[in-house]
C-alpha positions as CSV (number, residue, x, y, z in Angstrom):
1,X,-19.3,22.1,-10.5
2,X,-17.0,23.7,-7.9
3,X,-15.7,21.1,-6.0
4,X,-11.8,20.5,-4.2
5,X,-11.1,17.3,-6.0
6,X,-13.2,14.5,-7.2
7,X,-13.3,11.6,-5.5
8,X,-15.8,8.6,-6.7
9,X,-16.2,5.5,-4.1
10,X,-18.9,2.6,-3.0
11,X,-18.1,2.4,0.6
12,X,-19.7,5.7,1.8
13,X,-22.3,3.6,2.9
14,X,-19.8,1.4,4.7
15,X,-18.4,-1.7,3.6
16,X,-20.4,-4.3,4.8
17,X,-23.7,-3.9,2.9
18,X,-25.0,-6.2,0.3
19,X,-24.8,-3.5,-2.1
20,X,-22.4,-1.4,-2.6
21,X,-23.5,2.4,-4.2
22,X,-20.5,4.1,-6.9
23,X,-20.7,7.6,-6.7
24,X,-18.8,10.9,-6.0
25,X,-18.1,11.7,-2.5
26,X,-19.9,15.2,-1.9
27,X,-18.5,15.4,1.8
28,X,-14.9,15.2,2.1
29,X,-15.1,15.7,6.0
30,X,-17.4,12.7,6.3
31,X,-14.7,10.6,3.8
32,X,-11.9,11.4,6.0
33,X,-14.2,10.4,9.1
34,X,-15.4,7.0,7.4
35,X,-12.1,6.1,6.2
36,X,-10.9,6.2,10.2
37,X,-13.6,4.6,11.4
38,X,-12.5,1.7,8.9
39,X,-8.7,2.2,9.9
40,X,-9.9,1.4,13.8
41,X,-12.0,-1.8,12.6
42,X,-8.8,-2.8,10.5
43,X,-6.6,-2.2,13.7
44,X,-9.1,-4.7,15.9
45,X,-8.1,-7.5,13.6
46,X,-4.8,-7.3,13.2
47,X,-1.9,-8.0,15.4
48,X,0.4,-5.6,13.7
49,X,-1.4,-2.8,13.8
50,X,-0.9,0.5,11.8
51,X,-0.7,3.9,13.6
52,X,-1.4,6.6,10.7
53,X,-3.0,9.7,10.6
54,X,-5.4,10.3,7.8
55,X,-5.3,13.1,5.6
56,X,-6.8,14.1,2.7
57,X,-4.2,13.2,0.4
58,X,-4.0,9.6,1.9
59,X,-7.5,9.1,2.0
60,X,-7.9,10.3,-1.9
61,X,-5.2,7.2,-2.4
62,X,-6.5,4.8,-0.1
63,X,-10.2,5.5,-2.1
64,X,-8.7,5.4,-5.8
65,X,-6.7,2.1,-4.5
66,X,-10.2,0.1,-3.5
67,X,-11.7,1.9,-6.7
68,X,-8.8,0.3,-8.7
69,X,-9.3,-3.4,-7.1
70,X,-12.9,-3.7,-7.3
71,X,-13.4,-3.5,-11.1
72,X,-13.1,-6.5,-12.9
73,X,-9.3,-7.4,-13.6
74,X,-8.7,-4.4,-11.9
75,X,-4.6,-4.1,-11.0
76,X,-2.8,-1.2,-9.4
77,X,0.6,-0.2,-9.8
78,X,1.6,2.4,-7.1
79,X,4.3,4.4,-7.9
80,X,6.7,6.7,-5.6
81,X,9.4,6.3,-3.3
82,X,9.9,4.4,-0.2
83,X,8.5,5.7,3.3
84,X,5.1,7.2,1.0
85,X,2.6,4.9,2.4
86,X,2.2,2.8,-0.1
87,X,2.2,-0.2,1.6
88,X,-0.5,0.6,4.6
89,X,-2.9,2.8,2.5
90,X,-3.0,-0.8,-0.1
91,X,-3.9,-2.3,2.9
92,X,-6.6,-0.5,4.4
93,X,-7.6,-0.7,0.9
94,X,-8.1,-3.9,0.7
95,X,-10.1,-4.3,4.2
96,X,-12.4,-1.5,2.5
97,X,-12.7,-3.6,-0.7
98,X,-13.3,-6.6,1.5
99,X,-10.9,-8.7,0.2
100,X,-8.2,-11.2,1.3
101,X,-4.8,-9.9,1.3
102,X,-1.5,-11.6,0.4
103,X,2.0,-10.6,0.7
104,X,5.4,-12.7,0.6
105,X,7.7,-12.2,3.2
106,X,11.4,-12.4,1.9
107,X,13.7,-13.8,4.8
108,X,17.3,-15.0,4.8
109,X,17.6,-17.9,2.6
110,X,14.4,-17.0,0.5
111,X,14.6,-18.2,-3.5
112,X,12.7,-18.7,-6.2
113,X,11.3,-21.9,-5.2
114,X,9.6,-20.6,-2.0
115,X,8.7,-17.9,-4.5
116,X,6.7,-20.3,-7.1
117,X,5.6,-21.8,-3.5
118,X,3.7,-18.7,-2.7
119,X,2.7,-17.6,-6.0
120,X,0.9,-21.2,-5.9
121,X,-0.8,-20.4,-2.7
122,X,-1.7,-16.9,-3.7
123,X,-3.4,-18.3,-7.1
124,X,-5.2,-21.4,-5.7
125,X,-6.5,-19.3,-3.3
126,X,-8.5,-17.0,-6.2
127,X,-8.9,-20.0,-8.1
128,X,-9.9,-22.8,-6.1
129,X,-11.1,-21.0,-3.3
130,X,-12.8,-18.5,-4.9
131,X,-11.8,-15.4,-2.8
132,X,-11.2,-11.9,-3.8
133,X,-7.3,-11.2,-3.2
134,X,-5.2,-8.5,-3.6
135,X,-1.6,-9.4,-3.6
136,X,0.7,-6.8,-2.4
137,X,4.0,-6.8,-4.1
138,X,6.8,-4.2,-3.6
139,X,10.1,-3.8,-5.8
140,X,12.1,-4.0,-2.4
141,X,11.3,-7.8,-2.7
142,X,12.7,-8.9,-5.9
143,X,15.8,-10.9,-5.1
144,X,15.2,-12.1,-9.1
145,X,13.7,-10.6,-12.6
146,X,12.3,-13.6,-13.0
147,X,9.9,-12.6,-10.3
148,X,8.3,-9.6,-12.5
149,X,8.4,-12.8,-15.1
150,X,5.9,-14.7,-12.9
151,X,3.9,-11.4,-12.2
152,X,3.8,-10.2,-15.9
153,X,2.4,-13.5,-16.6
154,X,-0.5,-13.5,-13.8
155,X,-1.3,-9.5,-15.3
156,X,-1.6,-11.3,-18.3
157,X,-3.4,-14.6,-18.2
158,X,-3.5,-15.8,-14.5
159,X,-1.2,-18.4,-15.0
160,X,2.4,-19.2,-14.5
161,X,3.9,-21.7,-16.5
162,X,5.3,-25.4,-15.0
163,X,3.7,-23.8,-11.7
164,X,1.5,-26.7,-11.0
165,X,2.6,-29.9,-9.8
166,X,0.5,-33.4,-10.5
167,X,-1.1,-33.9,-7.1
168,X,-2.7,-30.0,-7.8
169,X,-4.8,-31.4,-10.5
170,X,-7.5,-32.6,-8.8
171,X,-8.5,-29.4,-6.9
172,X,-8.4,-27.7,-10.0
173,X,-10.2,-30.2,-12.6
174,X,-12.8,-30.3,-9.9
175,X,-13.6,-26.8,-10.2
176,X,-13.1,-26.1,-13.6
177,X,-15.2,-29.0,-14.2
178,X,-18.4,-27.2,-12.0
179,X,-17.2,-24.0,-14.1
180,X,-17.7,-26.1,-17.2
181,X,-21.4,-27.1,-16.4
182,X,-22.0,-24.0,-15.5
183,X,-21.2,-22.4,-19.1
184,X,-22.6,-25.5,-20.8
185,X,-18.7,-26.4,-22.3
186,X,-17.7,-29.5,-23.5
187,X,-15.6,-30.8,-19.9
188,X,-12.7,-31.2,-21.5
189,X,-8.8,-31.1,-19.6
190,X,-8.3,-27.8,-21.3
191,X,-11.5,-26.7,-21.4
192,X,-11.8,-27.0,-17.3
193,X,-8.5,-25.1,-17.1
194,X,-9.1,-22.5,-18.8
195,X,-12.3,-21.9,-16.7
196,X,-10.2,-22.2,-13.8
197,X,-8.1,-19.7,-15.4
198,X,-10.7,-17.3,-15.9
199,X,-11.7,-17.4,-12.3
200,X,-8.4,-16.7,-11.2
201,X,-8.5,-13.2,-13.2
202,X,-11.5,-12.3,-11.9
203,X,-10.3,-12.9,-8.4
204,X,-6.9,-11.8,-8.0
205,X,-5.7,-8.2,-7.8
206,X,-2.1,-7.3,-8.1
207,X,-1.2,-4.4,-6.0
208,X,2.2,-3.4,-7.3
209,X,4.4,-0.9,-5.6
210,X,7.4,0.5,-6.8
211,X,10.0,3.3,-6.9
212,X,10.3,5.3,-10.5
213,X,13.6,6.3,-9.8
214,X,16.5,5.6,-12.3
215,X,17.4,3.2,-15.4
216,X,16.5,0.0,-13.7
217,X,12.6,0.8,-13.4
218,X,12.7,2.1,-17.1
219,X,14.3,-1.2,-18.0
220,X,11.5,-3.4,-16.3
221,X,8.9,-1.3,-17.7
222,X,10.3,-2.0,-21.4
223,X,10.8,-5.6,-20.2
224,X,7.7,-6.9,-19.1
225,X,4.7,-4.2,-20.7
226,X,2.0,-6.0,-18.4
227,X,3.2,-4.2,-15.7
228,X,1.4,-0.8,-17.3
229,X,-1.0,-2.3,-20.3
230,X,-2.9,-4.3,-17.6
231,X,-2.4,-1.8,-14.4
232,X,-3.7,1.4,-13.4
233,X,-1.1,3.9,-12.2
234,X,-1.3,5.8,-8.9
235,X,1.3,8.4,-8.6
236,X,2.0,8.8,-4.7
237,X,3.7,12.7,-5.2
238,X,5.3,14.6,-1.6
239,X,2.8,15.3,0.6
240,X,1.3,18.9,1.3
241,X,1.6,20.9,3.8
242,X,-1.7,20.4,5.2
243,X,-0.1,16.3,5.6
244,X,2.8,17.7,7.3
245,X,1.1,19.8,9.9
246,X,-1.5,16.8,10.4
247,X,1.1,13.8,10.5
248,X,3.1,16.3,12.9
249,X,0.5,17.5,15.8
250,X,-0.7,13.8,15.8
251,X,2.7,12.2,16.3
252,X,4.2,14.4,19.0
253,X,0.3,14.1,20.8
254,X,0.8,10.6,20.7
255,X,4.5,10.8,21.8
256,X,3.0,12.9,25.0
257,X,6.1,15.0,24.8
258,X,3.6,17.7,27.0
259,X,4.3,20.6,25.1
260,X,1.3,21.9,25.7
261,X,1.1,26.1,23.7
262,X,4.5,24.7,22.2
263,X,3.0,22.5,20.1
264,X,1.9,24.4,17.2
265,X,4.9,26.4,16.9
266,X,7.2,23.1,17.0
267,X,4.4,21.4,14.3
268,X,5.2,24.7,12.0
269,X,9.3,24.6,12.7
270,X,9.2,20.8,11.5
271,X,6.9,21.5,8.7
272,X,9.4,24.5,7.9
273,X,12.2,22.3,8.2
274,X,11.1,19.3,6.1
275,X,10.0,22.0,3.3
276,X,13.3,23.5,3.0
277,X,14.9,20.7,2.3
278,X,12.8,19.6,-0.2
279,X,13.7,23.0,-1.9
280,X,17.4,22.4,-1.1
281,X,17.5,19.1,-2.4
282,X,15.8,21.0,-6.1
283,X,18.6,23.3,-5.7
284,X,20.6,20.9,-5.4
285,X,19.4,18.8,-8.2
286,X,19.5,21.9,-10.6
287,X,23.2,22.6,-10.0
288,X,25.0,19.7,-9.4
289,X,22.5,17.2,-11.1
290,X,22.6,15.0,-8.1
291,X,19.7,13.6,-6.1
292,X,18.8,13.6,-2.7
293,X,15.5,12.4,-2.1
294,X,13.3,13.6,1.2
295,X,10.2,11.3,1.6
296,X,7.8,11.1,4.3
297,X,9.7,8.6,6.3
298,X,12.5,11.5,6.4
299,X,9.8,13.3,8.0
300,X,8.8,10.8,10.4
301,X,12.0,10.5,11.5
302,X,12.7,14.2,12.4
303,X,9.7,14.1,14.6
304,X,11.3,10.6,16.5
305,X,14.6,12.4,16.6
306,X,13.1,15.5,18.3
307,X,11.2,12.8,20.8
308,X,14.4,11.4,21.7
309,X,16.5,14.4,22.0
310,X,13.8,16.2,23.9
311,X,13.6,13.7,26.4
312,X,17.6,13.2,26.7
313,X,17.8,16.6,27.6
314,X,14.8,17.2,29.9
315,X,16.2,13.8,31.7
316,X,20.1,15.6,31.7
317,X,18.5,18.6,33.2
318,X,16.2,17.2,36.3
319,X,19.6,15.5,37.1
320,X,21.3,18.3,37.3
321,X,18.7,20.6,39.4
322,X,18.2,17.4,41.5
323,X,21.6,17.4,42.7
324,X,22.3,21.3,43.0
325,X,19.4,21.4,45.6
326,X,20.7,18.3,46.8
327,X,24.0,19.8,46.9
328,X,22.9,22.8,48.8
């Protein structure tokens, strides 16, 4: 079969009916075009709402993402560099899989404590609650290893241990003692937990995003094996130039910079730009074995920096015809 890539997904026939068809996505065009649609319903219930523009690339993520989620005990780790879109494809991902998302905010002053705190949260809300969650974790918030501890331990069983506190019991027992019935089990202390456990595993989804850049990742990938014996693995790689020349045309249109038939040209200097560098930085790589890593936010960033400059200078000039015919 002669086809661009293969892509496999259940919301093709959009996300909110009862039941949800797996198969390959024939029309790419239409994906792309559903996947928007989905974006804009995202961006009506949010406050903080996410500007991106969908390519192919990101949509072939964003589909393998909700893929990964909703199978059973399904966990993701995304790996790439900062600025990739990790983050804000996982989730639109997890509006598409219909689930709840959860995601720590590290502030000034925040320790383990608040950590167990919201690990608590994050579990009682798959256990006790019974909803679907995918919790979003990236290695820019580990302020300790004992945090991959806690999350090699939910990959594992669902359960963190010396988590709970006394006065948690009774939510708990009282479910795991309907789970009990349920399975026709003996409603026993450990017997209820371990129900409660199970229902925990079925509900939460790690989402894991981190860098795979030097000895420190190698070391918490020896440390705690969870992290790739229960995960799959989603390699986000630099994006193409048809991502480039996308992202590009619909920033500066969004920017209204008016550039009117200078646009293309400008979208194919920046994608020219950004490329070269990428080859510099192999260059540079190969002879000096240093890094220098250019990543999508780089690119981001150029387009901003041209905004800015653009305007500075069309702002510096007005002035200056302004007061030579005023002059005159």
């Amino acid at each position: 079969m002669n086809a661009e890539r293969f892509i496999f997904g259940d919301f093709m026939d959009g996300i909110d009916v009862e039941t949800r068809t797996y198969k390959q996505v024939k029309d790419l065009k239409l994906m792309v075009e559903k996947i928007i649609e989905n974006l804009e319903e995202y961006n009506g219930t949010v406050k903080s709402q996410m500007k991106l523009v969908m390519f192919l690339d990101a949509c072939d993520h964003v589909s393998r993402i909700t893929r990964i989620v909703r199978q059973p005990l399904g966990n993701a780790l995304l790996l790439g560099v900062g600025g990739s879109g990790r983050q804000s494809l996982s989730r639109l991902a997890t509006y598409m899989a219909t689930f709840k998302l959860f995601q720590i905010e590290v502030v000034k002053g925040y320790g383990m404590q608040n950590w167990r705190d919201d690990v608590k949260i994050a579990l009682m809300q798959a256990g006790v609650d019974n909803k679907a969650t995918s919790f979003l974790f990236v290695d820019t918030q580990i302020i300790n290893e004992q945090m991959l501890e806690d999350i090699n331990n939910v990959l594992n069983s669902g359960d963190v241990p010396n988590l709970y506190k006394a006065e948690d019991n009774e939510p708990i027992f009282k479910v795991g003692k309907l789970l009990c019935m349920e399975k026709n089990l003996p409603v026993t202390k450990n017997n209820m937990f371990s129900c409660y456990l199970g229902q925990i595993k079925r509900n939460i989804h790690m989402i894991i995003a981190m860098s795979p850049l030097g000895e420190i990742f190698r070391r918490r990938l020896r440390m705690f094996p969870s992290l790739v014996n229960c995960c799959t693995i989603d390699w986000f790689s630099e994006w193409p130039e048809e991502a480039l020349i996308g992202v590009g045309r619909g920033q500066i249109l969004a920017q209204d910079l008016e550039l009117e038939e200078s646009l293309e040209p400008c979208v194919e200097m920046f994608k020219n730009i950004h490329q070269s560098v990428e080859q510099k930085s192999r260059e540079f790589k190969d002879q000096l074995n240093r890094a220098n890593y250019v990543t999508p936010t780089s690119f981001l960033e150029l387009l901003s920096s041209y905004a800015t400059i653009l305007r500075d200078k069309r702002k510096s000039i007005l002035f200056s015809k302004n007061r030579l015919v005023g002059g005159l």
